[in-house]
C-alpha positions as CSV (number, residue, x, y, z in Angstrom):
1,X,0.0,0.0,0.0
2,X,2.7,2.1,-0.5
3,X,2.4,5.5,-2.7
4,X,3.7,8.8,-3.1
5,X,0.6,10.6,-2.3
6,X,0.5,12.9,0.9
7,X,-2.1,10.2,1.9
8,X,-0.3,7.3,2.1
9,X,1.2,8.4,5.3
10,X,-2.1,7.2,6.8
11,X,-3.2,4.6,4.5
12,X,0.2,2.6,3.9
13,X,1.6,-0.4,5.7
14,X,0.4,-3.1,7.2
15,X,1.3,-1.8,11.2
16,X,-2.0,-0.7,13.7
17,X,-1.8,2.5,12.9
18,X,-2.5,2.3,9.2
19,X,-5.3,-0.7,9.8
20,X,-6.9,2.1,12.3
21,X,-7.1,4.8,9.4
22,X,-8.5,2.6,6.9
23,X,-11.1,0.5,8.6
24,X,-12.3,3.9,10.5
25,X,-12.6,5.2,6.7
26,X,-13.8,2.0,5.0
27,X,-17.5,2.3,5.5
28,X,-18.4,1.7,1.7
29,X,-15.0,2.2,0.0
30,X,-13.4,-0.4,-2.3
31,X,-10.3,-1.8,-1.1
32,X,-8.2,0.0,-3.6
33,X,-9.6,3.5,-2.1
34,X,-6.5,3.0,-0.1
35,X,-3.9,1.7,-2.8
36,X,-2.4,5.1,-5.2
37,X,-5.8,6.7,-5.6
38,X,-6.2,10.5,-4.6
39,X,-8.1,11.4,-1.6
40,X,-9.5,14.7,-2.9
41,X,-10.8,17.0,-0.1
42,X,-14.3,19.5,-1.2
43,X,-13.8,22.3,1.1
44,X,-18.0,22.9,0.9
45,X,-19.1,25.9,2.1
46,X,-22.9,25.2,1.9
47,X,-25.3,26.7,4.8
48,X,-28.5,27.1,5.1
49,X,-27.4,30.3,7.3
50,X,-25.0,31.6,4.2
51,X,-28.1,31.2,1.9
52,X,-25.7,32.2,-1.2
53,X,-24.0,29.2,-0.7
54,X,-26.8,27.0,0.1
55,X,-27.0,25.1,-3.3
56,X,-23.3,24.1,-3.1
57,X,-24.6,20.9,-1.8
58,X,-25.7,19.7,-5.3
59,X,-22.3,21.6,-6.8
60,X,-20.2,18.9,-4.4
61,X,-22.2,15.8,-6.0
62,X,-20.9,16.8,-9.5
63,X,-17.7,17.6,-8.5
64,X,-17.6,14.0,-6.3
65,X,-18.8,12.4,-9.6
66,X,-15.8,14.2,-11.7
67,X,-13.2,12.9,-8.7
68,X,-14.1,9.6,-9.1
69,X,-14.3,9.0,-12.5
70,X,-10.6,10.1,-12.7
71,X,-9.8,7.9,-10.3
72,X,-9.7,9.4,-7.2
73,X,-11.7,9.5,-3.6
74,X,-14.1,12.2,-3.2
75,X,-14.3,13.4,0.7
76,X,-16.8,15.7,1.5
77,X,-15.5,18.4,4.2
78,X,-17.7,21.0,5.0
79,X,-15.7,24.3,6.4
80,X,-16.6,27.5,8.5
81,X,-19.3,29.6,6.5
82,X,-19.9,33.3,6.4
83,X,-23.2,34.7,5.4
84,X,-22.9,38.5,4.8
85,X,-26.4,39.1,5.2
86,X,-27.0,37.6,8.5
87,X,-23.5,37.1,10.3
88,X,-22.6,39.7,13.3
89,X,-21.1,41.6,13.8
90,X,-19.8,41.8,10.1
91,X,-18.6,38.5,8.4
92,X,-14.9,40.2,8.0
93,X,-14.4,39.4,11.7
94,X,-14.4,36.0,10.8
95,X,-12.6,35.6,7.4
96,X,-8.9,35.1,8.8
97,X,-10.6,32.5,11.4
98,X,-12.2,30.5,8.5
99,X,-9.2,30.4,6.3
100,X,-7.3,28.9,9.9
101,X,-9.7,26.5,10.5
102,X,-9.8,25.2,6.7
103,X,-6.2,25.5,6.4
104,X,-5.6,23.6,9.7
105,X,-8.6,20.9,8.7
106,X,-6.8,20.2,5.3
107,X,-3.6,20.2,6.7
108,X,-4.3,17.7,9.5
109,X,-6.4,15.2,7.4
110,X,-5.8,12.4,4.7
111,X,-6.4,14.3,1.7
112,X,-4.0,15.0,-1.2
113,X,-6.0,18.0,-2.9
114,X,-8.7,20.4,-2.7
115,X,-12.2,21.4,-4.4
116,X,-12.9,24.9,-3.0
117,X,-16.9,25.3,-3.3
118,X,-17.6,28.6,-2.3
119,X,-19.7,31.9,-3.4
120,X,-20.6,34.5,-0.5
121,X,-18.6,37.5,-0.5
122,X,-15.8,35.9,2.5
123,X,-16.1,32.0,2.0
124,X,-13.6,32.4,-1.6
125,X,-10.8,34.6,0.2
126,X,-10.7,32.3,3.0
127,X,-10.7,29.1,1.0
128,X,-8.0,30.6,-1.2
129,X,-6.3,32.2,2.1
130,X,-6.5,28.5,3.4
131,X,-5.1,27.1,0.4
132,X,-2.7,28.9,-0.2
133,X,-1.1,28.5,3.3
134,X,-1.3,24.9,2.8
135,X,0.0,24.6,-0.3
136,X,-1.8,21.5,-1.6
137,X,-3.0,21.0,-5.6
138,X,-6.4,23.1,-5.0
139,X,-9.1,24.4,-7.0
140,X,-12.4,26.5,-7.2
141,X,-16.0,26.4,-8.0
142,X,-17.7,29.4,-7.7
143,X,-21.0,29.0,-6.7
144,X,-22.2,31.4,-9.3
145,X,-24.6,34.5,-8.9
146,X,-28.1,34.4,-8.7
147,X,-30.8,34.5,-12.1
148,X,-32.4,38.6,-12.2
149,X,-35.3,39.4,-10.2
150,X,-38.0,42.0,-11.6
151,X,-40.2,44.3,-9.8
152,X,-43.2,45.8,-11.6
153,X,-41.5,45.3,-14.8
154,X,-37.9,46.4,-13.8
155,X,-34.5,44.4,-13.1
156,X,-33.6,44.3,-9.6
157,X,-30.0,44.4,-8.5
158,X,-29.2,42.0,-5.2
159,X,-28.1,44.9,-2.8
160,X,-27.6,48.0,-4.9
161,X,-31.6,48.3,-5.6
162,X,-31.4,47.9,-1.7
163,X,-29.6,50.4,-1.3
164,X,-31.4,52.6,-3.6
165,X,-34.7,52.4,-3.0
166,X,-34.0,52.4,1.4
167,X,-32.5,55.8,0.1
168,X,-35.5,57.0,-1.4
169,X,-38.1,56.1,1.3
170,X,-35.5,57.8,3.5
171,X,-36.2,60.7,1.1
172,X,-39.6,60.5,1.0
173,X,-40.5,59.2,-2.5
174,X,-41.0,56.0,-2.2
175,X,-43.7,54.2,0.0
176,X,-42.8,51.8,2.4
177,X,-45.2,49.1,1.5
178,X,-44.0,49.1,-2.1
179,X,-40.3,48.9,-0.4
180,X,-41.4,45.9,1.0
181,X,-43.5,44.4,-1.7
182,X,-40.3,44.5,-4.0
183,X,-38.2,42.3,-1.1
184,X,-39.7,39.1,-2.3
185,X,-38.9,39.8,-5.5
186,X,-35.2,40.8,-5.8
187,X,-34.1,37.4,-4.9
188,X,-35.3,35.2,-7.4
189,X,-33.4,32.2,-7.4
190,X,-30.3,30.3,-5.7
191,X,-27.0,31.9,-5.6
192,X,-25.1,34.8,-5.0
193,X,-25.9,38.5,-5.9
194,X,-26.5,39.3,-9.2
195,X,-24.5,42.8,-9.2
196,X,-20.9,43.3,-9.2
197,X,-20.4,43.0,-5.2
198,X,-18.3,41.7,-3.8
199,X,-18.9,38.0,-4.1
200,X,-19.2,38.6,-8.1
201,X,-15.9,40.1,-8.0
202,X,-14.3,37.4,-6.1
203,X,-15.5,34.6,-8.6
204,X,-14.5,36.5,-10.9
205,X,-11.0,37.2,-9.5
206,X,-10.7,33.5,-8.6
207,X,-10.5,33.5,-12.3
208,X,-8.5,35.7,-13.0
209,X,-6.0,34.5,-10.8
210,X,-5.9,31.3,-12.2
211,X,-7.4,29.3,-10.0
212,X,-10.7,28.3,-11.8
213,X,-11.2,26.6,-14.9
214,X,-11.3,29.3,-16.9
215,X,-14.6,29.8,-18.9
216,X,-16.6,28.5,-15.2
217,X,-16.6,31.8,-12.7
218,X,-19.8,34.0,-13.1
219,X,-21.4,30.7,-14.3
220,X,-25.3,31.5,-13.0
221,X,-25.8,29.4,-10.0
222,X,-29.2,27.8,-11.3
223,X,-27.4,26.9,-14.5
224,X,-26.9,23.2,-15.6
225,X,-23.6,24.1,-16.8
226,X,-22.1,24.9,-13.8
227,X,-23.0,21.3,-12.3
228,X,-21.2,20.3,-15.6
229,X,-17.8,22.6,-14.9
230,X,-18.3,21.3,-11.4
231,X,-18.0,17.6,-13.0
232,X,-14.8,18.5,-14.8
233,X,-13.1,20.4,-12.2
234,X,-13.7,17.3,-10.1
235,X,-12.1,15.5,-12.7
236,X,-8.8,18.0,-13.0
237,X,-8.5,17.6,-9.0
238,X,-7.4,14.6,-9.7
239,X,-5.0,15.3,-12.1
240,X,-3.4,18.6,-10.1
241,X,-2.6,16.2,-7.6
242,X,-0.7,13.9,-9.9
243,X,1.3,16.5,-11.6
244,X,1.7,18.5,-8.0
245,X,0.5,21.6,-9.2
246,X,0.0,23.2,-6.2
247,X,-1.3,27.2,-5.6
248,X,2.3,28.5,-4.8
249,X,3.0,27.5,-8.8
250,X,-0.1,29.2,-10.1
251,X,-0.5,32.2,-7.5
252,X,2.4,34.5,-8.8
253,X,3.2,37.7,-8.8
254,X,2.3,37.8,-12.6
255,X,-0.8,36.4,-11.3
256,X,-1.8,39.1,-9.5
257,X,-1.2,41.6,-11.4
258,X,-4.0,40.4,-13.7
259,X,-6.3,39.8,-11.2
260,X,-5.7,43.5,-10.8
261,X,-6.2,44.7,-14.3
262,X,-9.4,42.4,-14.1
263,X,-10.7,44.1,-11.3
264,X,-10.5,47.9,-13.2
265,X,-12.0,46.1,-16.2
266,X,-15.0,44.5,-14.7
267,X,-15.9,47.5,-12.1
268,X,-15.1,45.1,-9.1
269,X,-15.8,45.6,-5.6
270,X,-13.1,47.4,-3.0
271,X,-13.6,44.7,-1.1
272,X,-11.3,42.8,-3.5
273,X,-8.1,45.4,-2.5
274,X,-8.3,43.6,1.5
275,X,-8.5,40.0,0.3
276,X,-6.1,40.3,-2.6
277,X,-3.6,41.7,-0.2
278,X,-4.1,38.9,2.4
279,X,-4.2,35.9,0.1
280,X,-0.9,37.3,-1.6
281,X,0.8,37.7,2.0
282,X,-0.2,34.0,2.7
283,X,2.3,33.1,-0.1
284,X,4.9,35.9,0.4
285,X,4.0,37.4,-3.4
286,X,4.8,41.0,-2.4
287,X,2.0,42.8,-3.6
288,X,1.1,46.4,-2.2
289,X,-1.9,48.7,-1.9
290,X,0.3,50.6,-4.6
291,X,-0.3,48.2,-7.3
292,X,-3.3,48.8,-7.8
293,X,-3.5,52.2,-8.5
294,X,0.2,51.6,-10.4
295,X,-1.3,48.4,-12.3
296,X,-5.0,49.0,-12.4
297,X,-5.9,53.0,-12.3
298,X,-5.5,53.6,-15.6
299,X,-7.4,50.4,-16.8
300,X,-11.1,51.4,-18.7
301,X,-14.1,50.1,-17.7
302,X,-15.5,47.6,-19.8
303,X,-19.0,45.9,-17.8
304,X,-21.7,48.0,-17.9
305,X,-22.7,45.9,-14.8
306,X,-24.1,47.8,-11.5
307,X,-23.7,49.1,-9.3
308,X,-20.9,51.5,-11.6
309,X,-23.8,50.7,-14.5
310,X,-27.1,49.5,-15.6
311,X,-26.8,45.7,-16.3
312,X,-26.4,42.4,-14.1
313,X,-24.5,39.0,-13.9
314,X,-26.2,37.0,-16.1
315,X,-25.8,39.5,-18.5
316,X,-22.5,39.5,-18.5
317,X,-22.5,35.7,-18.8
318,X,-24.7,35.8,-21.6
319,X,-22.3,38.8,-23.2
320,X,-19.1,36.5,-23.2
321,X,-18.0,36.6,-19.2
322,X,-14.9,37.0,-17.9
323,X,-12.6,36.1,-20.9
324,X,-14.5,37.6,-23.5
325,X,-13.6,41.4,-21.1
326,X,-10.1,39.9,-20.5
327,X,-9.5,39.5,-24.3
328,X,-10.0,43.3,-24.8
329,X,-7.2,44.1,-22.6
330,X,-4.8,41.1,-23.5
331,X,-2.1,43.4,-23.7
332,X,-2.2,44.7,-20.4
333,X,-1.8,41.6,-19.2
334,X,0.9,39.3,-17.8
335,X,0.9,36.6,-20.6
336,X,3.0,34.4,-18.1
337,X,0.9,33.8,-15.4
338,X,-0.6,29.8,-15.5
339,X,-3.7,28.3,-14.7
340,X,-5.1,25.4,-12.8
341,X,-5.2,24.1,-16.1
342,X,-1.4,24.3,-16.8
343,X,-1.4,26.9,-19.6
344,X,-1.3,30.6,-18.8
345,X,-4.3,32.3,-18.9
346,X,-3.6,34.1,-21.7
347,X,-3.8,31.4,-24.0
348,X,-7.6,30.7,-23.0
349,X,-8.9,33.8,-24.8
350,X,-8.8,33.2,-28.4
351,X,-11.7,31.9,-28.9
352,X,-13.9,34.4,-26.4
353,X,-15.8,37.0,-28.2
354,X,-18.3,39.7,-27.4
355,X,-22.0,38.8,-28.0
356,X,-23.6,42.1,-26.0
357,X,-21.6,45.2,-27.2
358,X,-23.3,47.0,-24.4
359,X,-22.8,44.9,-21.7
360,X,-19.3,44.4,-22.1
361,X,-17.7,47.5,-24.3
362,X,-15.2,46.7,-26.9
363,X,-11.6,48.4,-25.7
364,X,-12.4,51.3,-28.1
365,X,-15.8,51.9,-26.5
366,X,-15.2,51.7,-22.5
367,X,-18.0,52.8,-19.9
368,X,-15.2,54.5,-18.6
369,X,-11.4,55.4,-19.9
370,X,-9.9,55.1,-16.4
371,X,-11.9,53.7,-13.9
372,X,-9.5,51.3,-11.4
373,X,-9.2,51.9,-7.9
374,X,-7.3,54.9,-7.2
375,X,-4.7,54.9,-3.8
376,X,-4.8,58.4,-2.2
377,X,-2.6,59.3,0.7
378,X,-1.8,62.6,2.7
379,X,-1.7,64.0,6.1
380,X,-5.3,61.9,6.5
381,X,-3.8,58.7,5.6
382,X,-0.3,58.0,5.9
383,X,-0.7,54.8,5.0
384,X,-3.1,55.0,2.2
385,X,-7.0,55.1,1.3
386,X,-8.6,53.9,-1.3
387,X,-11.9,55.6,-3.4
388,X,-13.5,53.7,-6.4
389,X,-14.0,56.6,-9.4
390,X,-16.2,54.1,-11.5
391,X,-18.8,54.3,-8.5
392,X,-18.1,58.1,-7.6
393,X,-20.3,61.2,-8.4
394,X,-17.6,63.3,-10.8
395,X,-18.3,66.8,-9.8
396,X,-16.8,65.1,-6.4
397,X,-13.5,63.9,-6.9
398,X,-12.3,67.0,-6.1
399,X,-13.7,68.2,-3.3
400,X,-13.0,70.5,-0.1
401,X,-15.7,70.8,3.1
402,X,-16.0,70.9,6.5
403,X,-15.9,67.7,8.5
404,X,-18.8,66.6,9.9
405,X,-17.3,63.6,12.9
406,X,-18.9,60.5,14.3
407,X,-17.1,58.5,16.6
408,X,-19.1,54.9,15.2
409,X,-21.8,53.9,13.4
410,X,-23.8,54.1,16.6
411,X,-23.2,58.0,16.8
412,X,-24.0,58.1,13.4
413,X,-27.4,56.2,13.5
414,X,-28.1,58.2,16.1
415,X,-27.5,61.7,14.9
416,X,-27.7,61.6,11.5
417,X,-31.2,62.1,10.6
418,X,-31.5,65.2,13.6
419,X,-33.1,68.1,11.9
420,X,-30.9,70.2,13.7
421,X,-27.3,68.3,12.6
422,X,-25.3,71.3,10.9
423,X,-24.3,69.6,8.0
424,X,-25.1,70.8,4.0
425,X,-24.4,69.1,0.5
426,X,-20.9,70.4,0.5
427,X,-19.8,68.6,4.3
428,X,-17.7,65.6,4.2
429,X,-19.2,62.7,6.6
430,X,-15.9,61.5,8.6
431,X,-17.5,58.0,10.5
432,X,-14.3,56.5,12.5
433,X,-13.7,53.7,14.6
434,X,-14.5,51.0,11.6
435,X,-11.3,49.2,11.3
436,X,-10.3,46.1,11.7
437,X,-9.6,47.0,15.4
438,X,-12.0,49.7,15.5
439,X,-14.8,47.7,15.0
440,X,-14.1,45.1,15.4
441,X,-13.9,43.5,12.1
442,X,-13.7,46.7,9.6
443,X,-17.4,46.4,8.5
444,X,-19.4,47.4,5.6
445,X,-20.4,51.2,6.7
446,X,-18.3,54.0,4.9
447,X,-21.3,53.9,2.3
448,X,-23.3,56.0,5.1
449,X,-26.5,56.8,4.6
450,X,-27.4,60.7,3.4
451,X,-28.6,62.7,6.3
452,X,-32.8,62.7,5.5
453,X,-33.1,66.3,5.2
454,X,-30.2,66.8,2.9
455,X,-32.5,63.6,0.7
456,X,-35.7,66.2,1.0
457,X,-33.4,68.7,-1.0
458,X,-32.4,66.4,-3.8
459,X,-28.8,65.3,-2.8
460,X,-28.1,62.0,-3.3
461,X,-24.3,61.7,-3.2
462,X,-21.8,62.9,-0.5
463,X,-18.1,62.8,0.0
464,X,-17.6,60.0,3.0
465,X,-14.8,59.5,4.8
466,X,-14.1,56.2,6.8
467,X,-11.7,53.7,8.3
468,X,-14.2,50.6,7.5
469,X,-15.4,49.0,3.8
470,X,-18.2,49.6,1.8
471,X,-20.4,46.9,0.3
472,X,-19.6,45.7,-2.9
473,X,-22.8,46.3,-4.2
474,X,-22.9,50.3,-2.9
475,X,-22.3,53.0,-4.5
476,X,-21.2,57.1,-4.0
477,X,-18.1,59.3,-3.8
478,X,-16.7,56.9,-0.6
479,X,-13.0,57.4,0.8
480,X,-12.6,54.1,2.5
481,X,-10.0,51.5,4.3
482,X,-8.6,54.5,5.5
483,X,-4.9,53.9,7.3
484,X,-4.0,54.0,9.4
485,X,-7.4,53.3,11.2
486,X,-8.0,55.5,14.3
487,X,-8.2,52.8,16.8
488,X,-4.3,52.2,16.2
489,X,-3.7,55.7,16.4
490,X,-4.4,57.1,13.0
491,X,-5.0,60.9,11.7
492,X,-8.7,60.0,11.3
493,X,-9.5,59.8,15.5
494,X,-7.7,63.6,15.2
495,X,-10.3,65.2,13.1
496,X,-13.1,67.4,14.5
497,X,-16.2,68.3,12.9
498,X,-15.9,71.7,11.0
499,X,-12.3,71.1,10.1
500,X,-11.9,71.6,6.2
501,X,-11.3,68.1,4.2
502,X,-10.0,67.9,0.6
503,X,-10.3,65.4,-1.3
504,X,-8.7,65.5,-4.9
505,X,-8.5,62.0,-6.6
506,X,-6.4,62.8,-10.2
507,X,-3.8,63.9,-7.5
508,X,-4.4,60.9,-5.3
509,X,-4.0,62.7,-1.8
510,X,-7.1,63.0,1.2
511,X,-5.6,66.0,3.5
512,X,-6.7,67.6,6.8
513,X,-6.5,71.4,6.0
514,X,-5.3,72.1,9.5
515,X,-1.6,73.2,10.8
516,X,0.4,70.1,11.0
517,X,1.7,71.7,14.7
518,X,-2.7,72.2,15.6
519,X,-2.4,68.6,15.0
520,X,0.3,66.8,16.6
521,X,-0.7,68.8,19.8
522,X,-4.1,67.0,19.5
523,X,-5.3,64.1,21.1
524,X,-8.9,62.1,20.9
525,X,-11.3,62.8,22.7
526,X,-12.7,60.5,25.4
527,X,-15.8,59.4,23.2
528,X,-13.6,58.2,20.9
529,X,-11.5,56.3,22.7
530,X,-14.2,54.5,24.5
531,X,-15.7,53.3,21.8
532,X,-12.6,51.5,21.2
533,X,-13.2,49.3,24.3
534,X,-11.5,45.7,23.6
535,X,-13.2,42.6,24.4
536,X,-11.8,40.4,27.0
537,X,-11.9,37.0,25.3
538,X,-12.7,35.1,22.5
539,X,-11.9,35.4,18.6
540,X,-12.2,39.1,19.0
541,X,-9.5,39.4,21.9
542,X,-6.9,37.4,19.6
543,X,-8.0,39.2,16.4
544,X,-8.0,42.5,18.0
545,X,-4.1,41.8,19.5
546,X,-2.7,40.8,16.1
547,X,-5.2,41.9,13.1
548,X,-2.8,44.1,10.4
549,X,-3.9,47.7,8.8
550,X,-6.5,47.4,5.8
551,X,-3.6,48.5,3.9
552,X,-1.7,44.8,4.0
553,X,-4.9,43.2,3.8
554,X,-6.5,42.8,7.6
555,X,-4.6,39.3,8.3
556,X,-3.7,38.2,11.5
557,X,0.3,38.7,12.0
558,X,1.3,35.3,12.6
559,X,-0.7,34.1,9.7
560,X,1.3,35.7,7.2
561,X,3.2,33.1,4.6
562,X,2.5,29.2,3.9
563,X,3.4,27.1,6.7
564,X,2.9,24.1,3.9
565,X,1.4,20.7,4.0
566,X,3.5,18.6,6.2
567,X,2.5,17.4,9.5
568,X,4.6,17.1,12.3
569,X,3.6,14.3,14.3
570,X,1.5,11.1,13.7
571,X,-2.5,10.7,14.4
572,X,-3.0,9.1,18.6
């Protein structure tokens, strides 16, 4: 029973503690399960409390039935899930202690690769944080976004609609019951959303990074032909294993870099900027918050997708996906960055064409000539801040007005609607204590709401300010992941409300118009430093003590780099 598979050291020999392993695993398997056959792990992220993901169940059968008819042993493994919508206090808290607990669970078990099965906006960074770290022959499945919803006769974006249309019965022109009468009808189908969010993006990225077959990611979740590229990923599991092509020989530099230019192109989510960072520090690629405005600001705009446009995912799908955008800015690429597959990615865009010139714009056409995420940095953020132009207002990316300061989101829920707030169109909402340690967690906020009776005049865009992430799906001129965050003792727990901010994205800088001497004599105040009370135990406590700045991507410290896929002492 000997073999060169990582699985073998359980299975093989004939002493007690390889008769233990297989007779605790026998239960139905052939005899030869144990003799040179691949145990293939499917990290399945499927919950009916992530109810993106919920339909990965049926994903893991075909991907079991491509496993075995290659040859190998399919093992189901379900892993720590993250719903966005229902997980508090914001899933983020919890990405770095899912990719652990996956990496750990792969890394401890009998398997000699990985299926990835995932779709909500965390559960694809962690499995790809996970596998990375581990550094055994992996690959995903996205679960694939969800079919269009219509509301009396209209498209309905998962999340940005949401968004918009809370906005207007803030405002005062849309009824609440109709608000309500359109919630049953934005989500039509299984799957995630249908906009370009954050769990879109990350599909996509997957992709784009080369570790999905490439044609699969954005692949409608109710589709019959993702259960078939489900089937044939199962099937290449196998052989990934047998030629040891692991994620450290795919996940390169080069690799990164187009996930990058990808991003720009397709309009993707910020959202992307943290979990790039942090899967790239698992493998010790040295990629920066400054490659993406050096890689990807000058990139155009290509999916007329929402929330930067009008159209959703299974447009795009039908319009030629991923490849067919990728092909338009083939020389912006890196040509030498592989695939699961074993040929770059470059060379799986002949054949992709354009079937919806206005979903996806031909190179000559963009939505938008320059659209990536652009890095700003000043006295405000030493360490950098990021804004996405694509989903800013344009008479706002340069901008000066007085600060308007809430110390969490609390303050702001609290204040923000008070008749007697002194705030106008031209303020800047500052909302701090959002970060990673802020929060804790660095949730989804800096998209804050409009204060109501500046919605009663007609405004409906803002410059914002914040140390926390916007939602993939939002939209508005946000200044977000600032760093770093006030909770570690950045500019942003300095400011005071009527200080003048400015905000000028061509040259990439977010300043505090006040004497540089005014503010090194300043300290915070006591509200916010209370609200920067740490918990005493729990995730939280060790998250809190060793989370990194949004600008390295919000890892824990001692999670950084692959620790690899040996195991240092046998099972007892």
């Amino acid at each position: 029973m000997t073999s060169h598979l990582r699985s073998a050291q359980w299975y093989g020999g004939d002493d007690r503690d390889g008769y233990i392993h297989r007779a605790w695993m026998r239960r139905g398997l052939p005899s030869d399960a144990f003799s040179g056959r691949p145990h293939i792990a499917i990290a399945n992220t499927a919950s009916d409390l992530t109810p993106c993901n919920a339909h990965l169940d049926e994903v893991a059968s075909s991907v079991r039935d491509g496993v075995h008819e290659a040859g190998g042993i399919p093992l189901n493994l379900p892993v720590v899930s993250l719903g966005e919508t229902l997980l508090r206090p914001t899933a983020m808290l919890w990405r770095n202690m899912a990719a652990m607990a996956t990496e750990e669970m792969l890394r401890g078990n009998p398997v000699d690769g990985v299926v990835l099965l995932g779709g909500c906006d965390k559960t694809i960074p962690s499995l790809l944080m996970a596998a990375a770290s581990v550094d055994l022959p992996a690959v995903v499945v996205p679960g694939g976004p969800m079919l269009t919803g219509t509301f009396r006769g209209k498209a309905l974006g998962c999340g940005t609609d949401v968004w918009r249309l809370s906005e207007e019965v803030r405002g005062g022109t849309l009824g609440r019951e109709d608000f309500i009468r359109s919630e049953s009808a934005m989500i039509r189908s299984r799957g995630h959303c249908n906009t370009m969010g954050t769990a879109s993006t990350m599909g996509l990225l997957a992709e784009a990074l080369g570790t999905v077959v490439p044609g699969i990611a954005g692949t409608p979740a109710p589709d019959s032909r993702l259960l078939e590229s489900a089937h044939a990923t199962g099937k290449l599991a196998v052989e990934l294993v047998r030629e040891d092509r692991t994620p450290s020989s795919v996940l390169t530099r080069a690799s990164f870099h187009n996930a990058i230019v990808a991003l720009a192109a397709i309009g993707g989510s910020t959202n992307a900027v943290v979990h790039l960072l942090a899967i790239a520090g698992r493998l010790g690629v040295a990629l920066t918050l400054d490659d993406f405005d050096r890689i990807g600001s000058r990139v155009p705009l290509l999916v007329d997708l929402q929330p930067a446009g009008r159209f959703l995912m299974d447009d795009l799908h039908r319009a030629g996906g991923l490849l067919a955008v990728l092909r338009e800015v083939r020389d912006l690429l890196d040509p030498s960055a592989l695939t699961v597959t074993g040929r770059p990615l470059v060379d799986h865009l002949d054949d992709a064409r354009i079937w919806d010139r206005e979903v996806i714009r031909p190179r000559e056409e963009p939505l938008r000539e320059a659209a990536g995420i652009a890095v700003l940095r000043g006295n405000l953020a030493p360490d950098g801040a990021i804004v996405k132009p694509a989903a800013a207002s344009p008479h706002l990316l340069h901008h000066r007005g007085r600060a308007v300061v809430f110390d969490s989101i609390e303050d702001f829920h609290a204040r923000v609607d008070d008749p007697d707030l002194d705030v106008d169109a031209d303020s800047v909402l500052v909302l701090r204590g959002c970060g990673p340690k802020g929060y804790p967690g660095m949730p989804e906020v800096s998209n804050m709401p409009l204060p109501k009776k500046l919605l009663a005049e007609g405004v409906r865009d803002m410059v914002r300010v914040c140390d926390g992430r916007m939602s993939g799906t939002a939209y508005g001129t946000v200044v977000l992941h600032v760093a770093p965050e006030a909770a570690a003792g950045g500019p942003l727990a300095l400011v005071r409300t009527g200080d003048v901010v400015e905000l000028d994205v061509e040259g990439r800088t977010l300043t505090l118009d006040v004497p540089q001497d005014e503010l090194a004599a300043r300290t915070p105040d006591r509200a916010t430093t209370d609200a920067y009370a740490a918990p005493a135990r729990g995730w939280e406590r060790l998250y809190i003590d060793h989370v990194s700045g949004a600008d390295t991507g919000a890892d824990l410290d001692f999670l950084t780099g692959s620790s690899g896929r040996g195991v240092g002492r046998e099972s007892h």
